[in-house]
C-alpha positions as CSV (number, residue, x, y, z in Angstrom):
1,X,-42.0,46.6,173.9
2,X,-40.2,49.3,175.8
3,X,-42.1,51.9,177.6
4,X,-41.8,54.7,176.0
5,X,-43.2,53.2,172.8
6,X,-46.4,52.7,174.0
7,X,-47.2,56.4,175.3
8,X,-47.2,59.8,172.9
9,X,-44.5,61.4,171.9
10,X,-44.5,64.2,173.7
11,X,-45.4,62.6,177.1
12,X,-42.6,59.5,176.3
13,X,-39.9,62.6,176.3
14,X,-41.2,64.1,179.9
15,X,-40.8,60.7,181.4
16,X,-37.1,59.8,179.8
17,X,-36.2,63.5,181.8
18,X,-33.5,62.7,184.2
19,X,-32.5,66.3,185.1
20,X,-35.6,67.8,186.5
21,X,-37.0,67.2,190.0
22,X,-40.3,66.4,190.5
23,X,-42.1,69.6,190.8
24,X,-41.1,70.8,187.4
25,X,-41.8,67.4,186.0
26,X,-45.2,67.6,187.3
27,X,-45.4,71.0,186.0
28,X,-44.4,69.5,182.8
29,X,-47.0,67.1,182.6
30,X,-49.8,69.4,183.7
31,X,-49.4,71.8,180.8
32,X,-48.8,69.1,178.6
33,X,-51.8,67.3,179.4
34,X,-54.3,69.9,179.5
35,X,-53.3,70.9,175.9
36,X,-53.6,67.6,174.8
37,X,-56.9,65.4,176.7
38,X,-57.6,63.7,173.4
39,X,-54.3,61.9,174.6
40,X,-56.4,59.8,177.0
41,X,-59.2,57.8,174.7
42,X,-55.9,57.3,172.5
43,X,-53.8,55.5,175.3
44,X,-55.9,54.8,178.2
45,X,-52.7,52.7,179.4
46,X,-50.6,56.3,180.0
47,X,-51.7,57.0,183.6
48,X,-50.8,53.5,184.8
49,X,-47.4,53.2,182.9
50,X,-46.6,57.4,183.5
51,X,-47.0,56.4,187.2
52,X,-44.8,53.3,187.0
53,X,-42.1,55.5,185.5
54,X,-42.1,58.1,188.7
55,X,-43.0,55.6,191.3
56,X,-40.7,57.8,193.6
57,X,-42.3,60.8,193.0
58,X,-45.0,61.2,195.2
59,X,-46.6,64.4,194.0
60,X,-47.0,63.0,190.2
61,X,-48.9,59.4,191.5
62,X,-51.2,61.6,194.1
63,X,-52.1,64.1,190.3
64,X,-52.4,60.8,188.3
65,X,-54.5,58.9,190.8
66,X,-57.1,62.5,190.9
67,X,-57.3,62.2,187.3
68,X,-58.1,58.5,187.4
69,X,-60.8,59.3,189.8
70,X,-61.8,62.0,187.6
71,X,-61.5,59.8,184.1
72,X,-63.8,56.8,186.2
73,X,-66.4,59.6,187.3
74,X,-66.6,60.7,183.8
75,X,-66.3,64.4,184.8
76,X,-65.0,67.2,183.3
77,X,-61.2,67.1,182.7
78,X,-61.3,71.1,182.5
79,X,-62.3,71.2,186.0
80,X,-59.7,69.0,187.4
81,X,-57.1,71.0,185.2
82,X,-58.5,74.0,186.7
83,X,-58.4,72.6,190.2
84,X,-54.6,72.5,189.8
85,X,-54.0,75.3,188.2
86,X,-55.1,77.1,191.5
87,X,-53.8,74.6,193.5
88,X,-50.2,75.0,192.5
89,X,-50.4,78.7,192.7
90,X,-51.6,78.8,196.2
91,X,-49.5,75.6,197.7
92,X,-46.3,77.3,196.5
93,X,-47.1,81.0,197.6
94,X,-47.4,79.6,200.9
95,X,-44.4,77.6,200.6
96,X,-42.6,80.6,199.6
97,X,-43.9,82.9,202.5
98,X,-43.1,80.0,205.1
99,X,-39.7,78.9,203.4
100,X,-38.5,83.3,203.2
101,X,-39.4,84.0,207.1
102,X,-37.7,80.7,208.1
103,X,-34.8,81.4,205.8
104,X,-33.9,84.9,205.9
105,X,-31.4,84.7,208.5
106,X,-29.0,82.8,206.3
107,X,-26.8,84.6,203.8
108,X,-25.2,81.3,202.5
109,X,-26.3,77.5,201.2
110,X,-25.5,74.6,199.8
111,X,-27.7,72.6,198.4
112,X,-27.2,69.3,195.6
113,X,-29.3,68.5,192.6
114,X,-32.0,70.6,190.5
115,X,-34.8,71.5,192.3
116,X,-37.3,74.1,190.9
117,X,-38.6,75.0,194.1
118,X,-35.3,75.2,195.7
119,X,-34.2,77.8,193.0
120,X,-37.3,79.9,193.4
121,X,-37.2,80.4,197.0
122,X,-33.4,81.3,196.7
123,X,-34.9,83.3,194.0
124,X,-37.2,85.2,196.3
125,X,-34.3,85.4,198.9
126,X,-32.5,87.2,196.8
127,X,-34.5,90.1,197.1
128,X,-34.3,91.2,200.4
129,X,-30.9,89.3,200.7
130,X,-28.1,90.6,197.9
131,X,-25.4,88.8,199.5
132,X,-26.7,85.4,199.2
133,X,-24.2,82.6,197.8
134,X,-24.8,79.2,197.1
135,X,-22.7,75.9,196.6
136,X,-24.2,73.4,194.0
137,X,-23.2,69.8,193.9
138,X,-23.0,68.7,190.5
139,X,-24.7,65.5,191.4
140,X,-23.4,62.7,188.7
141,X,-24.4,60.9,187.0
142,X,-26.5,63.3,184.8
143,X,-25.2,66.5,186.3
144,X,-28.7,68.1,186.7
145,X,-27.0,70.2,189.4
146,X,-25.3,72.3,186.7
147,X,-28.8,73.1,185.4
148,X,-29.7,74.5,188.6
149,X,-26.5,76.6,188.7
150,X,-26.9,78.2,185.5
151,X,-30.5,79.5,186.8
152,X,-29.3,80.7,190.0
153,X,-26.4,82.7,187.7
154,X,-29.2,84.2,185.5
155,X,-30.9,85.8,188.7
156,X,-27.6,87.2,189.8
157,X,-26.7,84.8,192.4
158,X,-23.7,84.4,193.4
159,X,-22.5,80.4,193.1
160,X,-20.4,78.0,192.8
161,X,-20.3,74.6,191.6
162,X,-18.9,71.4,193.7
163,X,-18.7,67.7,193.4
164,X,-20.1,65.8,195.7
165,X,-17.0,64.8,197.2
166,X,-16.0,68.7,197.9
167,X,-19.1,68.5,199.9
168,X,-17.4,68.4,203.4
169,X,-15.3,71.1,202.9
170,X,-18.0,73.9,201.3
171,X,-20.5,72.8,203.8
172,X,-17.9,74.3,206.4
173,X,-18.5,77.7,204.6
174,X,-21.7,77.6,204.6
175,X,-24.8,78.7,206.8
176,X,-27.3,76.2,205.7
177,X,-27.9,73.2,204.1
178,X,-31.3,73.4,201.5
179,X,-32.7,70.6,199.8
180,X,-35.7,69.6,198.2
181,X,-37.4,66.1,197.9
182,X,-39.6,63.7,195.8
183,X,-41.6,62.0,198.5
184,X,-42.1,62.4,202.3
185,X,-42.8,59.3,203.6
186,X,-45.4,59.2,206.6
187,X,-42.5,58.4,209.4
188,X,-41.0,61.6,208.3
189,X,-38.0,60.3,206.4
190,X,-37.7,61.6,203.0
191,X,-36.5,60.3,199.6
192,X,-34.4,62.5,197.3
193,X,-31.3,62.5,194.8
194,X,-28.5,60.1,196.0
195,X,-26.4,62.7,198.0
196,X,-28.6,63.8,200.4
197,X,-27.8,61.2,202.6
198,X,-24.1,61.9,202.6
199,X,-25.2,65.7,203.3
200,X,-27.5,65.1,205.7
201,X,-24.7,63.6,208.1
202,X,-22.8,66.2,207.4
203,X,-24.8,68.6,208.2
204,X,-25.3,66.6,211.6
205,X,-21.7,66.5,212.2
206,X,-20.8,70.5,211.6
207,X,-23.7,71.3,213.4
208,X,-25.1,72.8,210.1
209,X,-29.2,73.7,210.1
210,X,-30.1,71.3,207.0
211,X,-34.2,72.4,205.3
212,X,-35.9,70.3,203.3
213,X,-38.7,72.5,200.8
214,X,-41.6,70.7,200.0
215,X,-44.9,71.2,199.0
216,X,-47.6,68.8,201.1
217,X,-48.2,66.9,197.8
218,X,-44.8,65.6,198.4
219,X,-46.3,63.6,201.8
220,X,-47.0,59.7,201.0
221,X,-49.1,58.0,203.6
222,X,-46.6,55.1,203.4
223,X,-43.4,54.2,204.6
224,X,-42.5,52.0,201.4
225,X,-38.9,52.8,199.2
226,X,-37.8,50.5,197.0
227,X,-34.4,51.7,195.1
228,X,-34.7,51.2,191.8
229,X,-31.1,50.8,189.7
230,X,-30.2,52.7,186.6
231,X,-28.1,52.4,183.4
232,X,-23.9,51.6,184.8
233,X,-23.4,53.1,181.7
234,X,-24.2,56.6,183.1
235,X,-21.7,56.1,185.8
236,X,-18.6,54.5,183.2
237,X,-19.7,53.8,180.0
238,X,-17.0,51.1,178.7
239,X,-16.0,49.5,182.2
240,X,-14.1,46.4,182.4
241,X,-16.4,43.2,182.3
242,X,-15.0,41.8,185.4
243,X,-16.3,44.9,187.5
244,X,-19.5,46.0,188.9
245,X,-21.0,49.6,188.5
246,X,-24.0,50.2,190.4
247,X,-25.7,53.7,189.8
248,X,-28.9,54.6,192.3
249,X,-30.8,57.8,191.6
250,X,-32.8,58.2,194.8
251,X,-31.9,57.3,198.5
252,X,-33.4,57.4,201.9
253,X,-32.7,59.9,204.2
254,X,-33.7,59.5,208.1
255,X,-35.9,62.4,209.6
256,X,-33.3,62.2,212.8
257,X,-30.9,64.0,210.6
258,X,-33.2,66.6,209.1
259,X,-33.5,69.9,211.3
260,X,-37.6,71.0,209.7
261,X,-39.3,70.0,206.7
262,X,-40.4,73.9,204.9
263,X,-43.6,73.2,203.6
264,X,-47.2,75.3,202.6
């Protein structure tokens, strides 16, 4: 029996999300969850299979293991949803204060994927900085980079969307490299959309400043990555038999290549 079958409806649909990165996902699953505790004496199995599902995302297995701890204590769920709440309210106003001094000087970026934090300090930067453009790589397979555009259009940004392959030449243009990430593993390397590697060299090679934005739930105290490989269909759909399609979500970028990790 698949996944999916075996969780609730509503939670089975946050986990088959391929478009969102991990902070919105955890977002997600916060509000979700807090609506919904009955969910837990109904599948006790959800924590263990949710985290299975976003074994690359470090800040949802450090929230599910807190809740485990919180389910085997037998405390209050309210006050662990509560806990949260404030928790993500202050992590990410000190993200944003750290992430707008550090980034003010720049006027242009380009960054890959969607990432919700990403948009909202571009977001913030916008206000003191009208001129700010930004370069969005598409990032196929599922195009989640297009999502990110639209949001930056709808808050008067000025940008443009790229493939990845265009990323060389828009880099050029461009006075900073921003990304965000899904785990930071304890040696300092990080793990984030397939892409980022590719960037990250780049960036190294034009001499281009290149910020990762994180939040310190994104830091693992391991050095562990396994790559997990998804659907060829996403990548060509009716290939020939005779020829291989591989399709990786998440890669491994080397802290050498990464000039500071923005966090709160």
């Amino acid at each position: 029996m698949k996944m999916k079958n075996l969780l609730p409806k509503n939670v089975a649909k946050i986990i088959k999300n391929n478009s969102s990165g991990s902070a919105e996902i955890l977002l997600e699953l916060h509000e979700h969850l807090k609506r919904e505790q009955k969910i837990f004496s109904i599948f006790p199995e959800m924590i263990n299979l949710t985290k299975k599902k976003f074994s690359t995302f470090q800040n949802v297995q450090t929230y599910l293991d807190d809740m485990y701890k919180s389910l085997q204590k037998k405390k209050n769920l309210n006050s662990f949803f509560d806990y949260y709440d404030k928790l993500f309210q202050n992590n990410f106003s000190k993200l944003l204060f750290n992430a707008e001094k550090i980034l003010k000087p720049y006027s242009s970026f380009l960054t890959l994927s969607n990432s919700s934090t990403v948009y909202k300090v571009l977001k913030e930067l916008k206000k003191s900085n009208k001129k700010i453009k930004v370069y969005v790589a598409e990032s196929r397979p599922v195009f989640e980079g297009r999502i990110l555009a639209k949001k930056l259009a709808k808050s008067n940004i000025v940008v443009q969307v790229i493939t990845e392959a265009m990323i060389s030449e828009f880099l050029k243009k461009s006075d900073a490299a921003i990304i965000g990430t899904d785990k930071i593993l304890k040696c300092g390397d990080i793990i984030n959309k397939t892409g980022s590697l590719s960037l990250a060299i780049l960036s190294k090679e034009f001499n281009k400043p290149l910020y990762v934005i994180a939040d310190r739930s994104k830091f693992s105290k391991g050095n562990i990555f396994k790559q997990s490989e998804m659907s060829p269909w996403e990548i060509w759909r009716h290939h020939p038999k005779n020829i291989s399609v591989k399709n990786f979500y998440f890669e491994r970028v080397d802290k050498k290549y990464l000039t500071r990790i923005i966090s709160d």
